[in-house]
C-alpha angles and dihedrals in degrees: 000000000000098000125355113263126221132239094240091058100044089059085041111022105193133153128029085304086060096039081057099048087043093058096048094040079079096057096035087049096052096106092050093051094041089049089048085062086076099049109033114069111191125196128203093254091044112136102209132189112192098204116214083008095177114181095010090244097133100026083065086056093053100047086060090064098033140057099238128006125194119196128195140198140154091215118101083198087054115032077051086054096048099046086051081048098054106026102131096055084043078062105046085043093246093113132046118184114203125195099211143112116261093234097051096044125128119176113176105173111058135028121209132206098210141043134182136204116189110187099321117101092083082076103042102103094202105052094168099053090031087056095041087047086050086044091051093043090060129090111238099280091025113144135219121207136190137199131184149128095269123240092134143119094246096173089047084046079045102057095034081059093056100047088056086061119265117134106223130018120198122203118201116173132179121188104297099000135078138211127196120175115183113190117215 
């Protein structure tokens, strides 16, 4: 790695520093993403919110498998990113890229049956609003999953899950990822 980067701005990328970290996050995060393939089934009509979606990388390749597609970061640097990303689905109205925390997020005018998490929960402050928002963004049946490298409490995520309200919570690892799929 070219500098060291601090724990404030992994969890905020912002400046040249966080266009920078944002650019490689799709590189570093290959594996995870590769390992959520395996997990993750998508369907045409699928309405689908990539939580924390940084640089919009995955949300693109979504948006390729499923009718409408949200991302959200609370990153400037990355929801800009991610608007530049996945212009040409903003356009058609098949894409929305919102610059706001996951616990403070309040979305009215659309449901969705499936989120997603790539390797961001570890920075959300406030784990138990952020997972009933997610709860109340979701259709009856809707599901939330969650990728990452490990490295969390997932009976302490588990339990937290199903506080907010969903009514079953699966955990799936491989050596080094991690995979938790709460069911509305």
């Amino acid at each position: 790695m070219l500098f060291k980067i601090d724990k404030a701005l992994r969890g905020r990328p912002e400046g040249i520093r966080g266009r920078i970290l944002l650019r490689r996050m799709d590189k570093y995060h290959k594996d995870v993403l590769d390992f959520s393939k395996k997990h993750l089934t998508l369907k045409k009509r699928d309405k689908v919110i990539d939580l924390g979606c940084g640089s919009g990388y995955n949300l693109k390749l979504m948006l390729k498998m499923v009718a409408i597609g949200y991302g959200v970061d609370l990153s400037h640097e990355a929801t800009r990113l991610a608007k530049r990303k996945n212009r040409k689905a903003i356009r058609n109205g098949s894409c929305k890229i919102i610059n706001e925390s996951v616990d403070e997020l309040n979305i009215t005018d659309i449901k969705f049956n499936v989120a997603t998490a790539y390797c961001t929960i570890g920075f959300w402050p406030n784990k138990p609003k952020a997972f009933k928002n997610i709860y109340n963004l979701l259709e009856p049946n809707g599901i939330f999953y969650i990728f990452g490298h490990g490295g969390l409490n997932t009976s302490e995520i588990k339990d937290l899950l199903l506080d907010a309200g969903f009514k079953s919570v699966d955990i799936k690892t491989e050596p080094k990822l991690l995979a938790i799929i709460a069911y509305k």
